[in-house]
C-alpha positions in Angstrom: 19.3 -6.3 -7.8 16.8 -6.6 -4.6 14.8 -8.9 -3.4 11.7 -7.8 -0.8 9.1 -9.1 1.0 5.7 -8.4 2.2 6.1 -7.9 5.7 2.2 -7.1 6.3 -1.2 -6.8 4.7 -4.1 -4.5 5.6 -7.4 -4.1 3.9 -10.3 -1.9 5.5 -13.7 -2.5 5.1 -15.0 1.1 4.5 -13.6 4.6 3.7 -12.1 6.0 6.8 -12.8 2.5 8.6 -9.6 0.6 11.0 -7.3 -1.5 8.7 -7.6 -4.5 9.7 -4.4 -7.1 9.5 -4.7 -10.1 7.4 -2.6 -12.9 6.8 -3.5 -13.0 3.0 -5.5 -11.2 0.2 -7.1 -12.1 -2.7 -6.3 -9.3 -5.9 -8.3 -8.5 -8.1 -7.5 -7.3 -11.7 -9.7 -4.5 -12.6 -11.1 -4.1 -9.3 -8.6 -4.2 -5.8 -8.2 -6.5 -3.3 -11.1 -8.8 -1.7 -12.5 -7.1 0.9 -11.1 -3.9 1.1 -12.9 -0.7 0.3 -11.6 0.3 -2.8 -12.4 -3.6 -4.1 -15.6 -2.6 -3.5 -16.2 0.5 -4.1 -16.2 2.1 -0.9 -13.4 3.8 -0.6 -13.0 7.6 0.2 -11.3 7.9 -3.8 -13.9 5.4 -5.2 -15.5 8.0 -7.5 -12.3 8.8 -9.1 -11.4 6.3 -12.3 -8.8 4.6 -13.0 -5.9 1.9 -11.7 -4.2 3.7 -9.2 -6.7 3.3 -6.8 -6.1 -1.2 -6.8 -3.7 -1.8 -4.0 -1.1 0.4 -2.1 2.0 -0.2 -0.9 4.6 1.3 1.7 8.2 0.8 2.9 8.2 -0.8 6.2 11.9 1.1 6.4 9.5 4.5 5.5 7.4 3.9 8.6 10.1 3.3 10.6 12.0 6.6 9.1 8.6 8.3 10.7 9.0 7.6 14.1 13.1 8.2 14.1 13.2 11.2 12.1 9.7 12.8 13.3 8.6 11.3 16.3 5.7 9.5 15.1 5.0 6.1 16.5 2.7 4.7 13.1 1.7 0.9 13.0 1.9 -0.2 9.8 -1.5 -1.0 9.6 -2.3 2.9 10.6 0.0 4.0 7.0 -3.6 3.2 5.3 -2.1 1.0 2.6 -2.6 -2.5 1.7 1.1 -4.1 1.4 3.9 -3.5 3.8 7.2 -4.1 2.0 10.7 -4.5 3.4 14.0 -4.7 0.7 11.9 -2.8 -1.4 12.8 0.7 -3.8 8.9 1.3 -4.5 10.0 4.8 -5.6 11.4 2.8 -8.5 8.6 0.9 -9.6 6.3 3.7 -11.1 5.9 2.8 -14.7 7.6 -0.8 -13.8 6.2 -4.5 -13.4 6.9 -6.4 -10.7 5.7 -9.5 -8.5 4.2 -10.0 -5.5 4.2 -13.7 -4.8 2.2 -14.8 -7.7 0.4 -11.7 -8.5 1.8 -9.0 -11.1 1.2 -6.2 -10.7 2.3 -2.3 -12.3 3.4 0.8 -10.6 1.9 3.7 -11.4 2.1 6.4 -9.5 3.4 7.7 -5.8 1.1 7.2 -2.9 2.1 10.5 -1.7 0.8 11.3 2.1 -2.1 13.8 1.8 -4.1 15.9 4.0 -7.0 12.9 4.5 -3.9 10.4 5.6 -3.3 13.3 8.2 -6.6 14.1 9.5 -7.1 9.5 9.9 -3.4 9.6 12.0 -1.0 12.1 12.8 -0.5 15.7 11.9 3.2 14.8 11.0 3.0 12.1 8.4 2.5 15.0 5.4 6.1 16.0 6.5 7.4 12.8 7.5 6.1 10.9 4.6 6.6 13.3 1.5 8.3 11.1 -1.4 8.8 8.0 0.9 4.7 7.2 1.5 4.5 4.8 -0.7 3.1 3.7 -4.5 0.0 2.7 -5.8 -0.3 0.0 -8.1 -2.6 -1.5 -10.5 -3.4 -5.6 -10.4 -3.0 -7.2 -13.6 -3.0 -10.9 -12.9 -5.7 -12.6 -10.0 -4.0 -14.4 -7.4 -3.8 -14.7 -3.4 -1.1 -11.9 -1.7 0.4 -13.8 1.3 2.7 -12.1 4.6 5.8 -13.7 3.5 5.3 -14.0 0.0 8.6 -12.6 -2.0 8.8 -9.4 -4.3 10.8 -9.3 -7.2 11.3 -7.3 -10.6 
């Protein structure tokens, strides 16, 4: 059994805009996260249906696998997903609920690093981030995300 944390959040305010740090995050069922560009519809994915596109989330301990295995010094912030994790297996949340603080939320696919992620940050993170860039989720409950806040199964 694990036990994680969100470690930080980031929400941008238009496709291919800076993420910007927050300390918490209102999500959205149906729609993303409060602010950010998928929330509203303004993200570089927006015209494709469907959950996956709600919130994101990456391994702090993948980021950090980056720069020690490839040389690539990424902020988390610069990963381009909303939720930072640390104690987490998101690889083994696809298909899986789970909790972030008091939000519940659904796994649904890999965030898999992709050409766009390359051309916003580094030519390495395809390589560096294959299998370990993260998974995107789909909100089903409303609630406030916090930096701090616990995830559990």
């Amino acid at each position: 059994m694990w036990k994680g944390v969100v470690a930080s959040l980031h929400i941008a305010l238009e496709a291919k805009g800076t993420m910007k740090s927050v300390r918490e995050v209102h999500a959205l069922p149906g729609r993303g996260l409060e602010g950010d560009r998928y929330g509203r519809q303004g993200g570089s994915f927006s015209n494709k249906a469907g959950p996956d596109r709600e919130l994101t989330l990456i391994e702090s301990e993948a980021i950090e696998a980056l720069k020690r295995d490839y040389g690539v010094d990424m902020s988390p912030r610069d990963a381009r997903r909303n939720v930072v994790t640390r104690g987490v297996p998101l690889n083994h949340l696809v298909g899986r609920e789970f909790r972030v603080g008091e939000v519940a939320l659904r796994g649904i696919r890999l965030c898999e690093p992709c050409g766009h992620l390359q051309k916003l940050s580094h030519e390495k993170v395809v390589p560096g981030l294959i299998h370990r860039g993260g998974l995107r989720a789909q909100i089903l409950t409303e609630g406030v995300i916090r930096v701090g806040d616990p995830i559990l199964e």
